[in-house]
C-alpha positions in Angstrom: 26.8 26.5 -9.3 29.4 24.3 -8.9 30.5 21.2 -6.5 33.2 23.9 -4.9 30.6 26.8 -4.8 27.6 24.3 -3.5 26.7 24.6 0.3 28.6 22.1 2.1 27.1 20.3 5.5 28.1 23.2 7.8 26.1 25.7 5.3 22.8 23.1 5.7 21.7 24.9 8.9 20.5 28.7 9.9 22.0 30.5 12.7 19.4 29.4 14.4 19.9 25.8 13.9 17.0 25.4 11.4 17.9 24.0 7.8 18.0 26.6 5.4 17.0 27.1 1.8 20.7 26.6 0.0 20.4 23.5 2.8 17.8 22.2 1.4 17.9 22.6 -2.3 21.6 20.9 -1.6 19.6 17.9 0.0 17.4 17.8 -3.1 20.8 17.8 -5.7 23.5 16.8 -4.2 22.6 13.9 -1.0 20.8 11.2 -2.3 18.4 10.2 0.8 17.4 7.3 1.8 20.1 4.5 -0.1 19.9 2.0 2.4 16.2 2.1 2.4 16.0 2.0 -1.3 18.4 -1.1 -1.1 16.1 -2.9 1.2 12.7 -2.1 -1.1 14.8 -3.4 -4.5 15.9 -6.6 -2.2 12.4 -6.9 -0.8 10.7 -6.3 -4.1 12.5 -8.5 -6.3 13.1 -11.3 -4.0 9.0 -11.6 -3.4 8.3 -11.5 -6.6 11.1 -14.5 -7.4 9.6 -16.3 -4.4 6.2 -15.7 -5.9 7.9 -17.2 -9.7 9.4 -20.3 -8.2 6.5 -21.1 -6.2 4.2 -21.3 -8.5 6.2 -22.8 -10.9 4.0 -25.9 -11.6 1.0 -24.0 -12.1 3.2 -20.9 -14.5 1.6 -22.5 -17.8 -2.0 -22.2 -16.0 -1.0 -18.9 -14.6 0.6 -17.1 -17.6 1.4 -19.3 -20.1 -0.7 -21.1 -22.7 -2.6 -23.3 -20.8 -4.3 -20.1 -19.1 -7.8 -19.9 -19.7 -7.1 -16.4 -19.7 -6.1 -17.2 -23.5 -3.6 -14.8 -25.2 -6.5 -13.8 -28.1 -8.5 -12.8 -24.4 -6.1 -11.2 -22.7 -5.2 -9.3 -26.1 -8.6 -8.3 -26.8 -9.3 -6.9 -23.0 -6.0 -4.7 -23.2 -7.3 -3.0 -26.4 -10.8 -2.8 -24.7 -9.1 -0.9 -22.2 -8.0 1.9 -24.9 -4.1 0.5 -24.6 -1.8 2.4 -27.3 -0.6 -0.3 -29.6 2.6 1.1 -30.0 3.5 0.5 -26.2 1.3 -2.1 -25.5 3.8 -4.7 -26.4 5.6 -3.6 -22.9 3.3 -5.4 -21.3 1.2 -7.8 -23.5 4.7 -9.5 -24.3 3.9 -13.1 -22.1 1.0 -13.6 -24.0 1.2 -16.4 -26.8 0.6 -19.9 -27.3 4.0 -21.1 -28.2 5.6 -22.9 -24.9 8.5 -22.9 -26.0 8.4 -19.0 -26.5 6.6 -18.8 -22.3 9.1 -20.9 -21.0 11.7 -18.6 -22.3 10.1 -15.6 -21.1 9.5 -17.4 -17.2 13.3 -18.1 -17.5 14.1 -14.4 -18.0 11.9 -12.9 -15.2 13.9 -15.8 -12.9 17.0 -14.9 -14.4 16.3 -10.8 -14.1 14.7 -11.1 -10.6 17.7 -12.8 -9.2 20.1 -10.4 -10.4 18.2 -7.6 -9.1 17.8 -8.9 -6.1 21.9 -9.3 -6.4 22.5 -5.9 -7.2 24.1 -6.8 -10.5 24.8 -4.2 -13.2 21.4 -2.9 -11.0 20.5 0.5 -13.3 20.2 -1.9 -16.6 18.1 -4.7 -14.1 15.5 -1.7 -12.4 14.6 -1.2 -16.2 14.8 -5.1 -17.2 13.1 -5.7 -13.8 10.4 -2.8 -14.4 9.2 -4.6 -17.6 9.6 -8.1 -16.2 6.8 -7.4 -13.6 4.5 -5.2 -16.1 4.1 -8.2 -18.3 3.6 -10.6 -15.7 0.6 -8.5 -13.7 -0.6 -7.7 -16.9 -0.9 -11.6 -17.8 -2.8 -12.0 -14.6 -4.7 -9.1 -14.3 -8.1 -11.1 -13.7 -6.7 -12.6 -10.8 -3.9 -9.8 -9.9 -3.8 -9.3 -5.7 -2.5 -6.3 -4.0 0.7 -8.4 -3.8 0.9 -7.9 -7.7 -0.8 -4.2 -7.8 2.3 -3.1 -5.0 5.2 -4.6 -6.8 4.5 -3.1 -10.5 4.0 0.5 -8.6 7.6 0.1 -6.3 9.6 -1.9 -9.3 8.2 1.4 -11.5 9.5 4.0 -9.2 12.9 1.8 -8.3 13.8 2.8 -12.0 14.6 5.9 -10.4 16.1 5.3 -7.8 19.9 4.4 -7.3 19.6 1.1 -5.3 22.8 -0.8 -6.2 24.4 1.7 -4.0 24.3 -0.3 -1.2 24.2 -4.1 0.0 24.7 -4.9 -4.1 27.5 -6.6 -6.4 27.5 -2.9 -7.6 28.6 -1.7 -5.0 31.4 -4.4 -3.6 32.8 -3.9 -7.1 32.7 0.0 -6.7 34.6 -0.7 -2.9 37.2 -2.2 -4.7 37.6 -0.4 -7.5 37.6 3.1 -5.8 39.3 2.2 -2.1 39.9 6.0 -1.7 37.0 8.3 -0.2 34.3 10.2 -2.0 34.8 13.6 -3.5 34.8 16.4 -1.3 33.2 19.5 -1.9 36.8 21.1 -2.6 38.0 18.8 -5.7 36.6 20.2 -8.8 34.7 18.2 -11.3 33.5 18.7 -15.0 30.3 20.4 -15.7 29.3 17.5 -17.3 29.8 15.0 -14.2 28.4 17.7 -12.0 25.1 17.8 -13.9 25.0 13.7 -14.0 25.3 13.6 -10.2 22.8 16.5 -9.9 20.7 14.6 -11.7 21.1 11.2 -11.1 20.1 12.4 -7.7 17.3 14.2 -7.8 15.8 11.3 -9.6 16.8 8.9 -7.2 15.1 11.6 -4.3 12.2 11.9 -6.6 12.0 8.0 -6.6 11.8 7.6 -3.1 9.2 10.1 -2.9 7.4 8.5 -4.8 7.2 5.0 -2.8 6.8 7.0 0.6 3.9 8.9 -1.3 1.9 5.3 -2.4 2.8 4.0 0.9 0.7 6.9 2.6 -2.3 6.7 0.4 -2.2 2.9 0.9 -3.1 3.4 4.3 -5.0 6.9 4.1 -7.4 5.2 1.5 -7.6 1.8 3.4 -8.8 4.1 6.8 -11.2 6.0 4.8 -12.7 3.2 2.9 -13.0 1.5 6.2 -14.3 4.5 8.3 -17.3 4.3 5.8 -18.2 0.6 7.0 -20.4 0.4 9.7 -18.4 -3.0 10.5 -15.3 -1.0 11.2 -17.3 1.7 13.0 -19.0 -0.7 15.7 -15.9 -3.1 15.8 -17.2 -5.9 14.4 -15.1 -6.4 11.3 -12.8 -8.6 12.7 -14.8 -11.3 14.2 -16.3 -11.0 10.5 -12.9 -11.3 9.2 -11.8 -14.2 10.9 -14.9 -16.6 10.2 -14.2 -16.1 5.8 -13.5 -19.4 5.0 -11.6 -18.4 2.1 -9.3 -16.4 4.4 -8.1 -18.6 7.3 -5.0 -20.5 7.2 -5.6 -21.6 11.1 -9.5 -22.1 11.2 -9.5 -23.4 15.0 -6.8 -20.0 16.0 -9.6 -17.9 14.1 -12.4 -19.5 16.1 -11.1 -18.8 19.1 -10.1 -15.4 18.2 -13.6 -14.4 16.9 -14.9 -15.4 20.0 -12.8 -12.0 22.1 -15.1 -9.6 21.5 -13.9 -7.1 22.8 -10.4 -7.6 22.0 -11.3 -7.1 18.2 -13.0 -4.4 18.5 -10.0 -2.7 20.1 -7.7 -4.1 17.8 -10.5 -2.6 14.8 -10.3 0.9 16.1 -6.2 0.9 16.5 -6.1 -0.5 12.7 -8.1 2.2 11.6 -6.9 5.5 13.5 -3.2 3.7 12.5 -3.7 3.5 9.0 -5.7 7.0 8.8 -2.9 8.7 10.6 -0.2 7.2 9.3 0.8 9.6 7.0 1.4 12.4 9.7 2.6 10.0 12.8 5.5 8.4 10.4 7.4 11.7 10.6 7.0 12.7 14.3 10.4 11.2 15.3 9.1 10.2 18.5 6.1 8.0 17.0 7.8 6.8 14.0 8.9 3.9 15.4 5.3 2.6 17.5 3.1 3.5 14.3 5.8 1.3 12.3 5.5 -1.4 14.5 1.7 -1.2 14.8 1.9 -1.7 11.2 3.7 -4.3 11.4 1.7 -6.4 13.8 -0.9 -5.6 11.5 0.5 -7.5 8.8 1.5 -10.3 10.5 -2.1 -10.7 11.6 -3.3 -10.3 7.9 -0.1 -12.6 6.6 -0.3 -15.4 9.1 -4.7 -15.6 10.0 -6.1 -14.7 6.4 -3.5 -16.4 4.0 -2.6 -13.1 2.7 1.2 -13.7 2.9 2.8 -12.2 0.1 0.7 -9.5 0.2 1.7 -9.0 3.6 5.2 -9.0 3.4 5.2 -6.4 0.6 3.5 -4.1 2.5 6.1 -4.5 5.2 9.1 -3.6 2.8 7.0 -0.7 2.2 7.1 0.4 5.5 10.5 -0.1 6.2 11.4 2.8 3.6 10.4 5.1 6.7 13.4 3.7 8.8 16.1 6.2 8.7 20.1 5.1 7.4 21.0 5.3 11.5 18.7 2.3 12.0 20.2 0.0 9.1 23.5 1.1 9.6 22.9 -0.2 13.7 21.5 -3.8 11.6 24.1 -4.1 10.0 26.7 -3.8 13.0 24.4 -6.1 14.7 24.5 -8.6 11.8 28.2 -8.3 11.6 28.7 -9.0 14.9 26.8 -12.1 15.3 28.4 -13.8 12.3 31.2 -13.1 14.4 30.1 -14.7 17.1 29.3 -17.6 15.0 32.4 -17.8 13.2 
């Protein structure tokens, strides 16, 4: 099948108004779904994880350099414990030596490689750069690795597949001004081969975002279930246990007073729950999309700003906002357009 023979927009619908197979399997190959959400998660991802770099980057030597007391001959003998294939092991056992000079390079290159992700530039070569950036660095500091860590190795994997520079990227502003005119319609011919490059590039890309909305889902559908299991979660207590951890309170008086509303948190405890565990099927009833997302978020918030769990936190959130459909970040960015306008 070619571009002129594949089913246009007006061919994605049954006589009855529901989509149709040729609809569909045109969806899958030729409309790549979701770019400015997959914009958003690389721009989220990679500008965490440079956060995360620069702000620890006193501590980087104690963290994943030399100084580590996770020593490289440690962390080198705990990957081949683990079974590790030597012959790919080196993608991410790379950080680990005692040379400085050699560490301080490699810190330099994740900074560099984060930024110009997070940019958009040359963004197909930085996903893959990007990809093996964050493998090495969990990997150097897997005995202390956070869900903050675990979540941006899985989402910097899967953006390898996806075509984020399409949007809010260098990549893109230079395609706007290289290519003014509009995209190719379904009547232009193209070559086999650049019709089997798109076809593929997209269903990749699809696959890809699959993929995040998939391990967003059994974030949540294991967090309910492993909760539900918790007697703490089951009588509502688990919050007012929560909130008096001393490892996990930013604002110990605001957590004092919180543990003491009883009632409250054990309102808030059952919502979290029945959230999380039906999250997976209220996320695409159009209708509740939008107050499960923002459960969610308040959620977070509560996690990011009472138990000092921010980056973790905030890397959920970009997670989440792979759910918002292009209508809603396309009304952003008029929004955002118009109050720079205001301002200018």
């Amino acid at each position: 099948m070619t571009l002129r023979q594949a089913p246009g927009p007006e061919a994605a619908v049954t006589e009855h108004g529901t989509p149709s197979m040729r609809g569909r399997l045109h969806a899958a190959t030729l409309t790549p779904l979701g770019l400015y959400g997959a914009a958003v998660l690389r721009i989220g991802v990679s500008g965490l994880f440079l956060l995360g770099l620069l702000r620890e980057a006193g501590h980087a030597d104690r963290l994943w350099g030399p100084g580590s007391p996770y020593t490289p001959e440690l962390f080198r003998t705990s990957v081949e414990a683990g079974g590790a294939d030597g012959r790919l092991s080196w993608w991410y056992t790379w950080p680990g030596t005692q040379s400085p000079d050699y560490f301080w390079a490699a810190y330099v290159l994740a900074v560099v490689v984060s930024a110009l992700y997070l940019l958009g530039w040359h963004t197909r070569l930085m996903a893959v750069l990007f990809a093996f950036v964050v493998a090495g660095f969990y990997m150097r500091s897997a005995v202390a690795a956070s869900g903050f860590e675990l979540l941006s190795l899985l989402f910097a994997n899967y953006l390898v597949l996806c075509a984020s520079g399409r949007r809010w990227s260098l990549d893109a502003r230079r395609a706007a001004r290289a290519t003014p005119a509009p995209m190719i319609s379904y009547e232009e011919p193209v070559s086999p081969y650049e019709e089997l490059r798109r076809r593929v590039v997209t269903v990749l890309h699809n696959a890809g975002m699959v993929l995040v909305a998939f391990q967003v889902m059994v974030v949540y559908g294991t967090a309910a279930l492993y909760k539900i299991r918790g007697t703490s979660w089951r009588d509502g207590s688990a919050l007012h246990y929560a909130l008096r951890l001393d490892d996990f309170t930013t604002f110990p008086e605001l957590s004092g007073w919180l543990a003491q509303q009883g009632s409250v948190l054990a309102l808030l405890a059952y919502v979290t729950v029945a959230s999380q565990l039906l999250f997976p099927v209220l996320v695409f009833v159009p209708r509740l999309k939008y107050a499960v997302l923002v459960i969610m978020l308040g959620t977070h918030l509560g996690i990011g700003l009472l138990m000092a769990l921010p980056m973790f936190s905030a890397i959920t959130v970009v997670g989440d906002l792979v759910f918002l459909p292009t209508s809603f970040w396309l009304a952003a960015a008029r929004v955002g357009r118009s109050l720079r306008s205001r301002g200018r």
